[in-house]
C-alpha positions as CSV (number, residue, x, y, z in Angstrom):
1,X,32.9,-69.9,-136.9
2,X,33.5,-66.6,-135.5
3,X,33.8,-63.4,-137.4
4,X,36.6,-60.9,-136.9
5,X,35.5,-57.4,-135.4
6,X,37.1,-55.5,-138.5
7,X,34.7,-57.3,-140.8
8,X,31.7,-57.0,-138.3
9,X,32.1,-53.1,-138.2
10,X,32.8,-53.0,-142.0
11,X,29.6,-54.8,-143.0
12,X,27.5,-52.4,-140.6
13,X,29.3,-49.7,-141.8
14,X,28.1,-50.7,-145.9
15,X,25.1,-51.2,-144.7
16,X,24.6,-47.9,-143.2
17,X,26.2,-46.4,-146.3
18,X,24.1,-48.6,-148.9
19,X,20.8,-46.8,-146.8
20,X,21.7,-43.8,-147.2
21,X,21.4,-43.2,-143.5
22,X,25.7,-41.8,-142.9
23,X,28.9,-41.6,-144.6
24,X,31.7,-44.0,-144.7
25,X,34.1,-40.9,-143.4
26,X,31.9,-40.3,-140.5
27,X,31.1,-43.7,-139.3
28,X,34.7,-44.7,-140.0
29,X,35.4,-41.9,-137.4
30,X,32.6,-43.5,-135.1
31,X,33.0,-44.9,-131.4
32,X,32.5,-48.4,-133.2
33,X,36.0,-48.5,-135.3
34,X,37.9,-46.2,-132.9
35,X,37.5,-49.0,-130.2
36,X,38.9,-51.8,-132.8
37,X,42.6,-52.7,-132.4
38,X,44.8,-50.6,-134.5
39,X,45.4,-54.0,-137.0
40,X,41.3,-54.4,-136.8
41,X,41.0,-50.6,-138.1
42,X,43.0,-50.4,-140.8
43,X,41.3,-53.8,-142.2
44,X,37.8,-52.2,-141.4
45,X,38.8,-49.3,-143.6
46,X,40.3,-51.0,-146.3
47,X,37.6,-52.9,-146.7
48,X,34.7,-50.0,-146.7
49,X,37.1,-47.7,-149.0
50,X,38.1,-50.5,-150.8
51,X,34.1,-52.4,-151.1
52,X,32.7,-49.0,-152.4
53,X,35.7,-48.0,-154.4
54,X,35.1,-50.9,-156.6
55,X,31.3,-51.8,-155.9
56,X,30.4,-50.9,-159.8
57,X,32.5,-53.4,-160.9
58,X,32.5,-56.2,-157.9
59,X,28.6,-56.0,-158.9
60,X,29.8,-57.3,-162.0
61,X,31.7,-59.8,-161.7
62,X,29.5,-61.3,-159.0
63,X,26.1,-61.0,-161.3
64,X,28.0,-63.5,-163.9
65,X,28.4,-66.1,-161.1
66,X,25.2,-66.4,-160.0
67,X,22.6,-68.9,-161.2
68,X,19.7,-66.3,-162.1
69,X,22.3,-63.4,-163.0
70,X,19.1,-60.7,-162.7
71,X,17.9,-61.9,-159.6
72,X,17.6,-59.0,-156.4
73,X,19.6,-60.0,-153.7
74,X,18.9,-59.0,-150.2
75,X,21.3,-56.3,-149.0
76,X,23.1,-58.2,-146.3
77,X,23.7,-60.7,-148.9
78,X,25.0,-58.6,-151.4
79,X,26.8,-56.7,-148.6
80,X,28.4,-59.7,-147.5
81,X,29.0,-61.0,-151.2
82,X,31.1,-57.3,-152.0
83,X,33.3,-58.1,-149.1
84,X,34.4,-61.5,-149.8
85,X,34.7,-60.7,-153.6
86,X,36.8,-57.3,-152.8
87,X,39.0,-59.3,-150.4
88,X,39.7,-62.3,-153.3
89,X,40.4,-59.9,-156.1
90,X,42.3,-57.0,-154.3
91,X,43.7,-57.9,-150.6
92,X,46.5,-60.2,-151.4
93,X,47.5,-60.6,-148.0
94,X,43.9,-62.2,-146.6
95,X,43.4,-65.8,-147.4
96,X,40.7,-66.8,-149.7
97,X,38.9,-69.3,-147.1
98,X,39.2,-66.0,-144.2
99,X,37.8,-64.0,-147.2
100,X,35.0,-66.5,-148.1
101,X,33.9,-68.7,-144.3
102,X,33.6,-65.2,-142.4
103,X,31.5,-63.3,-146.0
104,X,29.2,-66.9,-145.3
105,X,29.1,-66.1,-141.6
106,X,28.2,-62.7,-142.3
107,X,25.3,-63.7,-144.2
108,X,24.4,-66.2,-141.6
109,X,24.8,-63.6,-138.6
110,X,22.4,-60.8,-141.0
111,X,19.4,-63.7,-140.6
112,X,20.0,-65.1,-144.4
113,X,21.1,-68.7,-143.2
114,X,19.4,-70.1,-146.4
115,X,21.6,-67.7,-148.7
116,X,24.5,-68.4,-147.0
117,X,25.1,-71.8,-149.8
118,X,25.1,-69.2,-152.5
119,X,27.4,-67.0,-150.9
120,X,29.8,-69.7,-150.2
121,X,29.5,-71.3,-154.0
122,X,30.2,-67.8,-155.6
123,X,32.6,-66.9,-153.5
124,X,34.5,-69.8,-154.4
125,X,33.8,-69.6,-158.0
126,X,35.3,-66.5,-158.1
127,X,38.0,-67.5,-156.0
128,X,38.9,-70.6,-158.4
129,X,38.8,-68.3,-161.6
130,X,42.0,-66.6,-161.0
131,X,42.6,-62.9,-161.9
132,X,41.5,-61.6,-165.4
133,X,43.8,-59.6,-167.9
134,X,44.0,-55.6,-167.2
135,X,41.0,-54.5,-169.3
136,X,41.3,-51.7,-172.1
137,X,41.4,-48.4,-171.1
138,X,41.0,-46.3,-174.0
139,X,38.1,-45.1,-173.9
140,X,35.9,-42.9,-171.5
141,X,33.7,-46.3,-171.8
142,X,36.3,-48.7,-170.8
143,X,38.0,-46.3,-168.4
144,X,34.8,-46.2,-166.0
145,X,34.4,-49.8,-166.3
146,X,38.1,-50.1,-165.3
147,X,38.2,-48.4,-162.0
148,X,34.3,-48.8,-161.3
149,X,33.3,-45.5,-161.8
150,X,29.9,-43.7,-163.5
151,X,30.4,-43.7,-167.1
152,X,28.5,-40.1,-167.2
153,X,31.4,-39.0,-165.1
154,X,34.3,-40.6,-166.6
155,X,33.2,-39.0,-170.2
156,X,32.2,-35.7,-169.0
157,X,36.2,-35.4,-167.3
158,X,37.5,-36.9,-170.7
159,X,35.5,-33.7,-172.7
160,X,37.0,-31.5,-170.1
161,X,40.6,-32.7,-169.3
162,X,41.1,-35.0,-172.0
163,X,41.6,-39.1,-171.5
164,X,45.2,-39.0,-169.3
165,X,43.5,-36.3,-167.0
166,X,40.3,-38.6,-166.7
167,X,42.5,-41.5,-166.1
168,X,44.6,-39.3,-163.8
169,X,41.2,-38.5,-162.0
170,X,39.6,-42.0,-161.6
171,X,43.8,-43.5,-160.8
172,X,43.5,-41.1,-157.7
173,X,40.0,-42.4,-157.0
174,X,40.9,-45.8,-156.4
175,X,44.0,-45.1,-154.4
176,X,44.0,-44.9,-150.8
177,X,44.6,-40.9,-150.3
178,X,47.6,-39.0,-149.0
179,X,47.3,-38.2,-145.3
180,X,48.2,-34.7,-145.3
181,X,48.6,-32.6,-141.8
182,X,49.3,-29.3,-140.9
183,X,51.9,-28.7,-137.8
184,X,51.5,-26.8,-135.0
185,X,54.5,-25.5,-135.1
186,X,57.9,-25.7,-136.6
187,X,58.8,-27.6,-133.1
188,X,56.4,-30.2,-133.5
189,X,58.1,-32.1,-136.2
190,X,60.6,-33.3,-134.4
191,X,58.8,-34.1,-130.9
192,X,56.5,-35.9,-133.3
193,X,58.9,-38.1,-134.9
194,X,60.3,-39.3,-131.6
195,X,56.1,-40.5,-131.3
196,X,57.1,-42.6,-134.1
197,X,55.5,-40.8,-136.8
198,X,57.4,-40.9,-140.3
199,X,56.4,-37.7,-142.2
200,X,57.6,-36.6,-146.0
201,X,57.7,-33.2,-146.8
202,X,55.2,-31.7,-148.6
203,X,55.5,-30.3,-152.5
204,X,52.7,-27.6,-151.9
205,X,53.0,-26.2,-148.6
206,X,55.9,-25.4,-145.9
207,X,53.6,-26.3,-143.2
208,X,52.3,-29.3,-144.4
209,X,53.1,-32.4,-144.3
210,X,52.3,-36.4,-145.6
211,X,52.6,-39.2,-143.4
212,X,54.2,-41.9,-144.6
213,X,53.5,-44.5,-141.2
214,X,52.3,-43.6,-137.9
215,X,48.6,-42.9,-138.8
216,X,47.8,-44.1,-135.3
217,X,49.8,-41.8,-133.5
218,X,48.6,-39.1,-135.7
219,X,45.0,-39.2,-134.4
220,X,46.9,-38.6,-131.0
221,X,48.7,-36.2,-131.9
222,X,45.5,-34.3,-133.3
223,X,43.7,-34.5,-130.4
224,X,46.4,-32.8,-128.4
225,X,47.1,-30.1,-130.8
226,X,50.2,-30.9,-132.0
227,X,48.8,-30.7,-135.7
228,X,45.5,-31.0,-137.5
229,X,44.3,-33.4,-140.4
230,X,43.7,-31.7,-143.3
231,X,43.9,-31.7,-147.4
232,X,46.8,-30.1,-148.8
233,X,44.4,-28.4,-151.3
234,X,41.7,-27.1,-148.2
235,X,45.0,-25.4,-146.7
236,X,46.0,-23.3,-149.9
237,X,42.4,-22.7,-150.1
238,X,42.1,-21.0,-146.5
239,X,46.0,-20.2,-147.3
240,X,44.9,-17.6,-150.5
241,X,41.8,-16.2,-148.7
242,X,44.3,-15.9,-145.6
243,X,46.2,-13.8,-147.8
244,X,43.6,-11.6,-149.6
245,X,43.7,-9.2,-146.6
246,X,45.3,-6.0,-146.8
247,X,47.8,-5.9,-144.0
248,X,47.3,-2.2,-144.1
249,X,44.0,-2.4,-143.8
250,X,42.9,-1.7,-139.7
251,X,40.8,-2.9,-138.2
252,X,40.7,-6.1,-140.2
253,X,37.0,-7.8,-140.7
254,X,37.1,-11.6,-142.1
255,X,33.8,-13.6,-143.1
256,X,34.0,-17.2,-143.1
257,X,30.4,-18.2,-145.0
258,X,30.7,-22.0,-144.6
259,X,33.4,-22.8,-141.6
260,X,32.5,-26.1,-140.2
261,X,34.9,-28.3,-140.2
262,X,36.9,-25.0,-139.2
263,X,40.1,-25.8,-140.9
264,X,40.4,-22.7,-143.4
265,X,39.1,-20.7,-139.9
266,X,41.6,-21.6,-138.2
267,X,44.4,-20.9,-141.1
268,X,42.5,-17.1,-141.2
269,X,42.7,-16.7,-138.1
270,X,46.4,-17.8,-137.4
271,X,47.7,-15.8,-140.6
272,X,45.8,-12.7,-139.8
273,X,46.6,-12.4,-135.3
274,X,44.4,-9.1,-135.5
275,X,41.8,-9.8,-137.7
276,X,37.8,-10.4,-135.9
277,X,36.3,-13.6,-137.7
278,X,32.7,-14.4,-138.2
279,X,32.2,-18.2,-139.0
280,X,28.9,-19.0,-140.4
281,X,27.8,-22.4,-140.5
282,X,24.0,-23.4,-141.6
283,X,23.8,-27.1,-139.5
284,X,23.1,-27.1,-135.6
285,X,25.0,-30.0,-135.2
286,X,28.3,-28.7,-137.1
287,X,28.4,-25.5,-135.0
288,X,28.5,-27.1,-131.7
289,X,31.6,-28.7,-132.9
290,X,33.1,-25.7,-134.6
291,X,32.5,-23.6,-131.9
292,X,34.2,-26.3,-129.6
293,X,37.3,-26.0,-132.2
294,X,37.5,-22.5,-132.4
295,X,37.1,-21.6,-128.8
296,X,40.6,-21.0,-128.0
297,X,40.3,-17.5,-130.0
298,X,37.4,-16.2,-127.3
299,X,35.5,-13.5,-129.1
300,X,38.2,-12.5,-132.1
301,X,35.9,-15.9,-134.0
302,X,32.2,-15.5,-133.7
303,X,30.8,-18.3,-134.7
304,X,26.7,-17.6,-136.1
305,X,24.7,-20.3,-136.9
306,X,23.1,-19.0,-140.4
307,X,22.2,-19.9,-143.9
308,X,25.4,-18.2,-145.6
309,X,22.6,-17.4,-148.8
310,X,21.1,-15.5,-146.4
311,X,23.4,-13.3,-145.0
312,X,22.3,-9.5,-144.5
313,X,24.7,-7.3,-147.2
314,X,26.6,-4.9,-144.4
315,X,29.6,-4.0,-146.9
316,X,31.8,-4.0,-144.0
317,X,34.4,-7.3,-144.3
318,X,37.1,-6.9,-146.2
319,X,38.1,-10.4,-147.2
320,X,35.3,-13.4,-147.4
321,X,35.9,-17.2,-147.8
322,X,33.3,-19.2,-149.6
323,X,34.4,-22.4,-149.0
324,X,31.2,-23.3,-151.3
325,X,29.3,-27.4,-150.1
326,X,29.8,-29.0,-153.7
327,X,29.5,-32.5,-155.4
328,X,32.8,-33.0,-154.0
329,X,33.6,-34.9,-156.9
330,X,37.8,-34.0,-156.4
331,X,37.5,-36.0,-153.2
332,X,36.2,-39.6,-154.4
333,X,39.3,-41.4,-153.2
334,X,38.7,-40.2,-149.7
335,X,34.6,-40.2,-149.8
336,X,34.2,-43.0,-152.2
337,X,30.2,-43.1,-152.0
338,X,29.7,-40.2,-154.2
339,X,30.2,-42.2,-157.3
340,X,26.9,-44.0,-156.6
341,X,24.6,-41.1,-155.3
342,X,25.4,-38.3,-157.3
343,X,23.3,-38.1,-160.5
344,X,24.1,-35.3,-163.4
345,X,20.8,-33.6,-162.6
346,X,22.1,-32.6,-159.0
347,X,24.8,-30.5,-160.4
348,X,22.5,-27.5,-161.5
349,X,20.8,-27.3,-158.0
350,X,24.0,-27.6,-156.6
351,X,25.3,-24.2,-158.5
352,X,22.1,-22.4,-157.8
353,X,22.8,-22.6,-154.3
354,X,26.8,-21.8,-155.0
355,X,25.9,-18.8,-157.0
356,X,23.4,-17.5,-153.9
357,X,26.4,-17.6,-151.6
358,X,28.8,-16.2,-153.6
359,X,26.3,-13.1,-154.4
360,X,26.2,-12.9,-150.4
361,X,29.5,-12.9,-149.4
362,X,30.2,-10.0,-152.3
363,X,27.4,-7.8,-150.8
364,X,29.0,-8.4,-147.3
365,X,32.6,-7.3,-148.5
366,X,33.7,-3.5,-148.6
367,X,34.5,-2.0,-152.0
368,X,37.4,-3.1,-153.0
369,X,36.9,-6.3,-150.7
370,X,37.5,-9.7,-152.0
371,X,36.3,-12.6,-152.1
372,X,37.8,-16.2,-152.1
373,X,35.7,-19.4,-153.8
374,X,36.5,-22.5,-153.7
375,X,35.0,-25.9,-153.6
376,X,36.6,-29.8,-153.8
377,X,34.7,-30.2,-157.6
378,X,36.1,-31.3,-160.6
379,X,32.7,-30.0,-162.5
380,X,32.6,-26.6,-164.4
381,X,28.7,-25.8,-163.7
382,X,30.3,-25.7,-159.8
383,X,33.2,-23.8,-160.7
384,X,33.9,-21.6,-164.2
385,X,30.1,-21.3,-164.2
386,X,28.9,-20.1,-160.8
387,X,31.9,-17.6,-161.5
388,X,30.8,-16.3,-164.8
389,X,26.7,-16.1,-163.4
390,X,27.4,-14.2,-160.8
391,X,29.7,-11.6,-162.4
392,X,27.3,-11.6,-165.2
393,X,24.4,-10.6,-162.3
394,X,26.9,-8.1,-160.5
395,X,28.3,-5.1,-162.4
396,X,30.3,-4.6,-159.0
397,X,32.8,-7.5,-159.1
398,X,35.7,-8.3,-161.1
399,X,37.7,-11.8,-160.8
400,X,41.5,-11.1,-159.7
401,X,44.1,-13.7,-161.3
402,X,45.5,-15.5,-158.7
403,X,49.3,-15.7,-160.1
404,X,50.0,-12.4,-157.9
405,X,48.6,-14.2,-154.6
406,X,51.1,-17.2,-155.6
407,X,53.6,-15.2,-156.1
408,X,53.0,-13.7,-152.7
409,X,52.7,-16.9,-150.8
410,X,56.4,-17.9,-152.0
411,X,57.6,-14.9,-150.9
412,X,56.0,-14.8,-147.5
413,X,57.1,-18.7,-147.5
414,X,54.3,-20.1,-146.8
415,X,54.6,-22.3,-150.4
416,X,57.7,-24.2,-151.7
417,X,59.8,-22.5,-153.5
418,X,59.3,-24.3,-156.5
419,X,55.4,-24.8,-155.9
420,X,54.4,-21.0,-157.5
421,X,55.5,-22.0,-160.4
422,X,53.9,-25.7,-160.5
423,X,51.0,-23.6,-159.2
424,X,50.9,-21.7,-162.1
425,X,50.6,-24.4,-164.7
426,X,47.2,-25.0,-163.2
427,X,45.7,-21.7,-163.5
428,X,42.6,-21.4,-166.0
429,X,42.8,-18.4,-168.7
430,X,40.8,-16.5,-166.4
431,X,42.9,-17.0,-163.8
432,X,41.5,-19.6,-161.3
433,X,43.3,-22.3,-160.2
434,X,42.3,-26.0,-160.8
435,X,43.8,-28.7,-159.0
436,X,43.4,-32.2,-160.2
437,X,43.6,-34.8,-157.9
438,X,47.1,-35.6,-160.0
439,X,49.0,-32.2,-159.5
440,X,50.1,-32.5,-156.0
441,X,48.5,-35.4,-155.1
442,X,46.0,-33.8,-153.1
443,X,42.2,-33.7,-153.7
444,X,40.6,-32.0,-156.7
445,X,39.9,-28.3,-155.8
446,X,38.9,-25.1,-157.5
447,X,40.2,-21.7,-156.4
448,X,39.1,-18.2,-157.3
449,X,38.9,-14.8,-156.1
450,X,37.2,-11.7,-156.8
451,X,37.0,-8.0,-156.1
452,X,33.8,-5.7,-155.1
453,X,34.6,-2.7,-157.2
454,X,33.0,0.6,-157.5
């Protein structure tokens, strides 16, 4: 029996993922998939998304099925066993026998002939047991059993955000995201529709944009520049640190510490037409790409390949991003891996490496210069706590409440007019805003600014 091409490239791309050796979002981007049929890639992603989405749990429910419950399967095996068991129990649209002959040829194909029996018998037990009842979710215990997420996780967001705002959070993670763009131009919509792209308009931001079918002619469209792919939340991040700058203030100096992708660059740099942008990026292989992204802007972006920790304290910008790496714990339903490789003890180094480039950018800012942090974590020693270090180390630097930069947005249109004041239910007491994955549908970010003072 033959196995389809979508389930060949999703069992290599598990595999990959289960080693460590890539991520899901990048090898779903990869030559492989982007040569699948469009019907071939939308099953290969559902089935990685959907495979390490719910792995926790498919684990689970296989382990009860098999004859010597604590026995270590080899990884092809169990790779194969996720896929058929995800496909039987969440894809009502496949048949079981296409879910459970091409998880035994899988097996087969990987060199586990001898396994393949097991796979088959499993499969089909789990097949014949029918769907079980919706399980409890009441607790932070139950919850992460629920929707197959760590249990450390599920009660830390409980403490923090309270039981609906954990379920909120792990609901989200389970759910295929929102595609969000951002257009070109106000033109585009409407030469893009006639591509046969169905958009909704967006809650958060006047540029932006959800598509609701079309996906494939989207990835078209973003290679010709007719709009780019990003969060809702990464574009009001770049959006607030776009509008930091003084207009007043000539000539204008902006410091992007951690650009690649180049998303937020690019929203600096269109917001602010006379403003000279240095993008800092610490990986060899990311600046190659951002530089290929920004190069339309000639010298007014300089892109410096640099530890952004590292950065020599000038005092000359006047507004700096620090668009900090993170757990990227807001972003699970889009990078659903996380769950199973981040452990509690990572989040401490994580911050100490936050606080270093936020202590940076504020030496590289003027006085009065501010500074705009943000990261895609739902975790306070990433967020409140890297704040409240660093202002406890610097004397120099006060945190500025973002309501004013809301309110400026709405009037400069860039928000919907009734987003400032959704916007403003999410600010913390100090001022920050927090978005959970639930507010506008977007993924889970953390927003902040502060000001070098004398």
């Amino acid at each position: 029996m033959s196995i389809s091409p979508a389930r060949k490239a999703a069992f290599q791309i598990l595999i990959a993922v289960e080693r460590g050796s890539s991520h899901s979002g990048d090898l779903l981007r990869g030559k492989a998939v982007n040569a699948l049929s469009a019907p071939d890639r939308n099953l290969c992603t559902a089935l990685v998304l959907g495979v390490l989405r719910w792995q926790s749990l498919l684990d689970l429910q296989l382990k009860d099925l098999l004859k010597k419950p604590g026995a270590k399967l080899d990884l092809e095996v169990l790779i194969a066993l996720r896929m058929g068991a995800f496909q039987l129990l969440h894809l009502d649209r496949i048949p079981a026998s296409a879910a459970i002959d091409e998880s035994v040829e899988l097996a087969k194909h990987a060199g586990h002939r001898f396994a393949s029996g097991m796979v088959n018998a499993v499969l089909r037990k789990l097949a014949a047991a029918g769907a079980k009842p919706e399980p409890e979710q009441t607790s932070p215990q139950q919850l992460a059993l629920a929707t197959a997420h760590p249990e450390w996780m599920v009660a830390r967001w409980a403490q923090f955000y309270g039981m609906d705002g954990a379920r909120a959070i792990c609901l989200h993670g389970q759910a295929q995201p929102t595609l969000a763009v951002r257009l070109a131009s106000p033109d585009a919509e409407g030469e893009l529709t006639r591509e046969g792209i169905v958009f909704e308009r967006s809650a958060l931001l006047v540029s932006a944009r959800t598509v609701a079918s079309g996906e494939a002619a989207v990835a078209e469209a973003a290679r010709a520049g007719c709009l780019r792919i990003q969060d809702e939340g990464s574009q009001l991040a770049g959006e607030i640190a776009a509008g930091a700058v003084d207009p007043a203030q000539s000539p204008l100096r902006i410091l992007d510490t951690c650009a690649a992708p180049g998303g937020k660059t690019l929203i600096l740099a269109e917001r602010n037409p006379h403003a000279r942008i240095l993008a800092c990026e610490a990986s060899e292989q990311r600046i190659e790409s951002l530089r290929a992204r920004l190069s339309a802007y000639g010298d007014r972006i300089e892109c410096r390949l640099v530890d952004a920790a590292t950065l020599a304290q000038d005092g000359s910008f006047d507004v700096a991003l620090v668009d900090a790496p993170c757990s990227g714990t807001g972003t699970m339903g889009r990078n659903p891996e996380i769950r199973h490789r981040l452990k509690l003890d990572d989040l401490p180094r994580q911050a100490e490496r936050q606080r270093a480039i936020l202590a940076a950018a504020l030496g590289a800012v003027r006085l009065g210069g501010r500074v705009v942090y943000s990261t895609c974590s739902l975790e306070p020693e990433e967020n409140e706590q890297v704040i409240a270090a660093v202002l406890a180390q610097c004397a120099h630097a006060r945190t500025v409440p973002l309501a004013d930069s809301l309110d400026s947005l709405a009037r400069a249109g860039v928000l919907v007019s009734t987003a400032a004041a959704r916007l403003r239910e999410c600010l913390t007491p100090e001022g920050a805003l927090r978005l959970l994955p639930s507010a506008f549908n977007t993924d889970g970010f953390f927003i902040a600014m502060l000001q070098k003072i004398g």
